[in-house]
C-alpha positions as CSV (number, residue, x, y, z in Angstrom):
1,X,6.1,-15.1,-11.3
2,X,4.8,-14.3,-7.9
3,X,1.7,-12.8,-7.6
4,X,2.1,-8.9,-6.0
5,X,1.0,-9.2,-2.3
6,X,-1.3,-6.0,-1.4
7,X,-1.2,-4.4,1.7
8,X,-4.4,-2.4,3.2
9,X,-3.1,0.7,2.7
10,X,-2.0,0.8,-0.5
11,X,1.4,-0.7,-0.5
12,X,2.5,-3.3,-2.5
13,X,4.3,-5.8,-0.6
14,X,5.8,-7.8,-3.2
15,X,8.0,-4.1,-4.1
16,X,9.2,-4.0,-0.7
17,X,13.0,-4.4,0.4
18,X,11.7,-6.2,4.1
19,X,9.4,-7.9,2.3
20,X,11.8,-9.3,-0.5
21,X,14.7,-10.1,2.3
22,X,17.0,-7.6,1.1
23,X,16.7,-6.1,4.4
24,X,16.5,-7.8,7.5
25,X,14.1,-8.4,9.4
26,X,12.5,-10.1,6.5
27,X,8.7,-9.4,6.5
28,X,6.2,-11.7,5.1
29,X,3.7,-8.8,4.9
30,X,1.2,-7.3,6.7
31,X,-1.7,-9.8,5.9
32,X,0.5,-12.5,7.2
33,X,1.3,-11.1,10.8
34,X,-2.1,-9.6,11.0
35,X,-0.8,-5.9,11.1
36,X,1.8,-6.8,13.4
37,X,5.3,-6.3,11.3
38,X,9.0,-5.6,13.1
39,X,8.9,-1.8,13.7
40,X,5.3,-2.5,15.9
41,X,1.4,-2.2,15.1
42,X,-0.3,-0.6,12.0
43,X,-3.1,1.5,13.2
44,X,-4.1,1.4,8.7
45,X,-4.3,-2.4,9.6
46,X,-6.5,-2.4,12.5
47,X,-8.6,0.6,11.1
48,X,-9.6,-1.6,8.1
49,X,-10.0,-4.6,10.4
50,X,-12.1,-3.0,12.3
51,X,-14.4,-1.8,9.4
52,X,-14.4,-5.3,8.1
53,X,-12.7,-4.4,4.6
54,X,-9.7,-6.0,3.2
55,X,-8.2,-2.6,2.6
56,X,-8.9,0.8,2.7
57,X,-10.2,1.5,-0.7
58,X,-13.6,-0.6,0.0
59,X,-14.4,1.5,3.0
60,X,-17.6,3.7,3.4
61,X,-15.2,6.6,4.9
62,X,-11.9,6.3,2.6
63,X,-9.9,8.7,2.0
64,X,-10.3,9.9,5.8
65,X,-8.5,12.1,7.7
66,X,-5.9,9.5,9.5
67,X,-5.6,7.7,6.1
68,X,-4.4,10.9,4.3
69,X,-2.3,11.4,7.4
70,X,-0.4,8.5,7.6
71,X,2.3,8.0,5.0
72,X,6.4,7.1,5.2
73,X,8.0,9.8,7.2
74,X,10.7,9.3,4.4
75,X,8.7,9.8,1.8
76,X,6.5,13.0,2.9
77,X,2.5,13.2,2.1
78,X,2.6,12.5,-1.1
79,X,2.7,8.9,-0.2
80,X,-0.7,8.8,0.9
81,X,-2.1,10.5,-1.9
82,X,0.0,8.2,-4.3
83,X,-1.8,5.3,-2.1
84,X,-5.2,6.6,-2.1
85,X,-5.5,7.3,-6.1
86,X,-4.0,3.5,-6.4
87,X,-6.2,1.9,-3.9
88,X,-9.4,3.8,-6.2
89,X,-7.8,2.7,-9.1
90,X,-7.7,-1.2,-7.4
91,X,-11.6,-0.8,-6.7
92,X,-12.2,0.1,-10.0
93,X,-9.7,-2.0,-12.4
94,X,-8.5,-4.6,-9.9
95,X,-5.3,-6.2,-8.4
96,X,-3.5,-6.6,-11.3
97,X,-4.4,-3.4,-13.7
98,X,-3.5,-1.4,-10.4
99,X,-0.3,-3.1,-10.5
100,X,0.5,-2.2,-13.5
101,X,-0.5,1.4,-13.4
102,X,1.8,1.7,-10.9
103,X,4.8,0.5,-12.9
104,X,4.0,2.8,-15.4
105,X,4.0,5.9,-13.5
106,X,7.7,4.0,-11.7
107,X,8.7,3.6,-15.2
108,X,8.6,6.9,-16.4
109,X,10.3,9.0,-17.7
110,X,9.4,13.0,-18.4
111,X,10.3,14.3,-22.0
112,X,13.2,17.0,-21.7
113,X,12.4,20.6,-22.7
């Protein structure tokens, strides 16, 4: 199995539809074109570039302000708090317990009332 590809913000590559060629253009990530994918520059990229951190969770000043304001218009604000807690959780745990605290929280399912 491939290993899941992080991005600096939070995202999981490897989950991705670009990133997995279902959706053209196919993306290889944003460590692979340093920050640069199709739709233009990622500010998140050259913010933790510039602080010299492979991603946001390992920097002096996360969660900032243009972290928690940056998320997928199509997905609304809760996508950079879902981000943030994930990329604490990767500090903490690692890669791969983060991983899978995520598909837990994708994989469930709320008991009925």
């Amino acid at each position: 199995m491939e290993k899941d590809s992080f991005s600096p913000c939070g995202i999981i590559c490897s989950d991705c539809e670009w990133y997995k060629g279902e959706k053209e253009p196919h993306c290889p990530g944003c460590t692979a074109v340093e920050g640069k994918p199709f739709w233009g520059s990622c500010l998140t990229y050259a913010c933790a570039k510039e602080h010299g951190v492979e991603h946001c969770g390992l920097c002096d000043e996360f969660p900032c302000k243009e972290f928690m304001e940056r998320f997928d218009p199509s997905e609304g604000p809760a996508n950079s708090l879902m981000r943030a807690g994930l990329l604490a959780y990767r500090v903490k745990h690692g890669e791969e317990a983060a991983v899978e605290v995520l598909r837990k929280a994708e994989d469930y399912i709320p008991p009925e009332h």
